[in-house]
N, C-alpha and C positions, 0 to 999 in steps of 0.2 A: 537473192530472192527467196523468201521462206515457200513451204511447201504449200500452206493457208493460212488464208488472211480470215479473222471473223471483224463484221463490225457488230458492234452489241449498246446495249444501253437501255433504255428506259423508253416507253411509246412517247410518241411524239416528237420526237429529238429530231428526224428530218432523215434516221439512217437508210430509209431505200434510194433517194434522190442520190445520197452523198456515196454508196455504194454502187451504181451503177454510172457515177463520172468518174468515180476509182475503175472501175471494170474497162472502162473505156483508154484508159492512158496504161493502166498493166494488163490486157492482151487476157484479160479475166473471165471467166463466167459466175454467174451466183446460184445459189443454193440456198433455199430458202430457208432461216430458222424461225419464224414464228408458227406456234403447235397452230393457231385459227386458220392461217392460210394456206393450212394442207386442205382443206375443206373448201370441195368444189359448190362454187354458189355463192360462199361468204366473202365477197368483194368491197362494198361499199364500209360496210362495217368492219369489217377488218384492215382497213386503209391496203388493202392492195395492190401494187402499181399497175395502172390499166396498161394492158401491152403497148400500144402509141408512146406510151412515155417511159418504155424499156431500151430505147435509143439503139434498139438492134442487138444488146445482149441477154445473149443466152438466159434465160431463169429456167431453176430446176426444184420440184417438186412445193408445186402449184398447184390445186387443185386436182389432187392423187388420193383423198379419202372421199367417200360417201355423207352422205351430213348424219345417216345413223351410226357412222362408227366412232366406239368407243377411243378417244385417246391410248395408243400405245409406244410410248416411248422408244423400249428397246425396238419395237419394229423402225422408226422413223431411225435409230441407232444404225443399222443394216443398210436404209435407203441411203441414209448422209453419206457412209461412207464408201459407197461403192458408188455415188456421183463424183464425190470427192476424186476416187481412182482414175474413174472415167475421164474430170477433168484435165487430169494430170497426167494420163496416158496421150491427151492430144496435145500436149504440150504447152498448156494453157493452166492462169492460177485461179484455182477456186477461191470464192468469198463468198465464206457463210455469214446471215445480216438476219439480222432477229434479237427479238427481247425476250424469246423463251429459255431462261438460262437454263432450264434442267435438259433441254434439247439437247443447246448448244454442247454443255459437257457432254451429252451421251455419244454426241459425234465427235468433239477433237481431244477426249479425255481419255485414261487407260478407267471404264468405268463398264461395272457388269450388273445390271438392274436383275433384281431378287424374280423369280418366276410368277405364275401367275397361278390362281385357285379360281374357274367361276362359281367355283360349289360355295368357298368361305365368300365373296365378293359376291353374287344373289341373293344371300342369307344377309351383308350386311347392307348391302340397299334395301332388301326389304325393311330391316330395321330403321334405314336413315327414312325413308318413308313414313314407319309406324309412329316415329318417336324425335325425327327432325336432327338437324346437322350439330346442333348447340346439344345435343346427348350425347353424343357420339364422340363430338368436339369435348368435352369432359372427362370421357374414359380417355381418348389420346394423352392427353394433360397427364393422366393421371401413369398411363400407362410408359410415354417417351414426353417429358416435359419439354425436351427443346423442340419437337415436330410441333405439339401443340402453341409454341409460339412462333414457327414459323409458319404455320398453314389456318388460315383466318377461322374464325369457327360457322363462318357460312358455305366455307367450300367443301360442300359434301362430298363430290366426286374424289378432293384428293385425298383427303379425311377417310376414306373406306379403302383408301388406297393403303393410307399408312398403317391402320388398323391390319387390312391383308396382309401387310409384310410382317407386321410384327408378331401376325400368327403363323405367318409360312414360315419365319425362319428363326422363332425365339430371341430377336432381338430389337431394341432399337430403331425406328426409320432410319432413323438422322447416323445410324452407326451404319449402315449399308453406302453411305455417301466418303469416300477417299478421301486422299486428299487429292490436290492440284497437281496431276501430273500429265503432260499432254500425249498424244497418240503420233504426234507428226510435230514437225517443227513451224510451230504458227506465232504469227502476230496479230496480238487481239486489240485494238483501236476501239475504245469508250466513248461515246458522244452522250453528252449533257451538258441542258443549260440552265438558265434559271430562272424563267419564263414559262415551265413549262406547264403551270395549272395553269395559266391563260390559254398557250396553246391548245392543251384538252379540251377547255371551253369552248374555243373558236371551234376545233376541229371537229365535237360531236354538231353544233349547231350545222354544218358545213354536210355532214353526212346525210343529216335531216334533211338536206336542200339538195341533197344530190338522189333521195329516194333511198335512203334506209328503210323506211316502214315498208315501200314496197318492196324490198328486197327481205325482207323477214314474210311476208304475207307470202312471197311465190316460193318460200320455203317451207311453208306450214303443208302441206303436199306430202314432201319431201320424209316426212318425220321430224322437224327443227322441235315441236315442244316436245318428243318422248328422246331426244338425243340426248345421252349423257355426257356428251361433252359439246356440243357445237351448241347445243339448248341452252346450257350454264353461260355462253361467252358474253363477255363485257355489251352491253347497248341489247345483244340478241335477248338475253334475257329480260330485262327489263323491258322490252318491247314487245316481248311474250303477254307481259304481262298485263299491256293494254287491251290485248286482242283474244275474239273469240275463235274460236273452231275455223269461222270463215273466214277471219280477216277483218272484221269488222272491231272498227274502234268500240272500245265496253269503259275503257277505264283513263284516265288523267294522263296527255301525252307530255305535256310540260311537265310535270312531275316524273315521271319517264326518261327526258330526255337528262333531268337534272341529276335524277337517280346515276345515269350512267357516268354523267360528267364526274359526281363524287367518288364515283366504284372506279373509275378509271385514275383519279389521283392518285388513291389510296393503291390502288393497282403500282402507278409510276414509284412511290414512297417503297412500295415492295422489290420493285425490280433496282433500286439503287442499291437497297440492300442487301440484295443478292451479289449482284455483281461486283461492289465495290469491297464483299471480300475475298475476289480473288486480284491476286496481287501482279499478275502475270498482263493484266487488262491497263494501256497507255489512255491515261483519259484526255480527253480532247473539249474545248467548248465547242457546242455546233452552233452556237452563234458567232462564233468570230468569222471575219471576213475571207478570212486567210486560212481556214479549217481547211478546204480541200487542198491546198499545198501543203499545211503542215501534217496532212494522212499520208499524200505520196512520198514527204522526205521518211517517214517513219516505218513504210514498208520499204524505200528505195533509200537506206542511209547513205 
């Protein structure tokens, strides 16, 4: 039996269902790796698994940030792995299950995230404010050409991120990232199918129905529109953008909901690409019938 198991992949693929009937036959607990679902409140839109449908296993770090706190990596770095110890001191295997790959590395990789400046990182939101994500998104280009082809030039937050490092440490983004070397002895199990812009489709219209809008409105309280990270997330955003101060619909929700559906494809297209170059990751279809026998022959050879 390896020390950890991750399931990873791309949203929508079905990984928390198919992760917790894994948890259930190897004596497991899980560990959440997607960065949204550390944010207490964002349930609906983050596809969540409501506790009823946790079949009695353990989840760990669930709703453990505030909705104004900034994403921090190496902090959730810290949390992952001293769950991980945790779970493994009671003699149970942890299974981390998320689509956040820079997470996932930060917890089963030998990986050391660059420190932080708020003095250079207030200075350059201000700027991403003054002058917008596609200026900023230019200097990166200019400055580490392969970060600016990996990080879209709408996503501001990461974009001032990569900016930051590459003035803290004179280098590089993309040159701060190792290689594939892991921290523990793990097996990482890839789910993907080929259905899955449909799925997206289904599943934003399905959120709608389940009270996404009202789950953005009793978050507007909270600080959800001045959040720099829970405020940017996939549907939250775009749903920001319907609504006023109060809650009150102001702008086009169909246009809205479609907006998300396409941000979230293009989202999926990102996470394959992520993932699929590490080489260490067994991919599995999660359409096939037989997917959750063929994950336990693969962690139980």
């Amino acid at each position: 039996m390896p020390d950890v198991v991750a399931v990873v992949g791309p949203t929508a693929t079905g990984k928390s269902d198919l992760a917790v009937a894994l948890a259930q036959r190897l004596n497991a607990e899980i560990v959440n790796a997607d960065s949204m679902q550390l944010y207490a409140g964002m349930d609906i839109g983050t596809a969540k698994l409501p506790a009823a449908e946790r079949q009695g296993v353990p989840h760990h770090l669930l709703d453990i940030w505030s909705i104004g706190k900034s994403a921090a990596v190496a902090e959730y770095q810290q949390l992952a792995r001293a769950a991980i110890a945790e779970i493994r001191a009671r003699g149970r295997l942890p299974i981390l299950v998320g689509g956040s790959g820079l997470y996932l590395r930060g917890a089963l990789d030998r990986l050391e995230f660059p420190g932080e400046s708020p003095e250079i990182r207030a200075r350059l939101y201000a700027e991403l404010d003054d002058v917008g994500a596609a200026a900023l998104h230019a200097r990166l280009a200019t400055l580490d050409p392969a970060a600016g082809v990996s990080i879209l030039p709408t996503n501001g937050r990461r974009i001032v991120r990569a900016l930051e490092v590459i003035e803290l440490t004179g280098r590089p983004f993309v040159a701060t990232m190792p290689g594939f070397e892991s921290m523990y002895d793990c097996v990482q199990l890839g789910l993907d199918r080929d259905d899955l812009d449909e799925r997206v489709e289904a599943r934003v219209h399905r959120m709608m129905s389940a009270g996404f809008l009202d789950e953005v409105r009793a978050l507007l309280p909270a600080g959800l529109r001045g959040s720099p990270t829970a405020g940017k997330a996939l549907g939250y955003a775009q749903l920001l953008d319907c609504l006023d101060d109060d809650g009150t619909v102001v702008g086009d929700l169909g246009e809205a909901v479609e907006a998300t559906a396409r941000a979230t494809r293009r989202f999926v297209r990102r996470q394959r690409s992520w993932f699929r170059r590490d080489p260490r990751i067994r991919w599995f279809d999660a359409a096939s019938p037989d997917v959750h026998g063929r994950l336990i022959d693969a962690v139980q050879p």
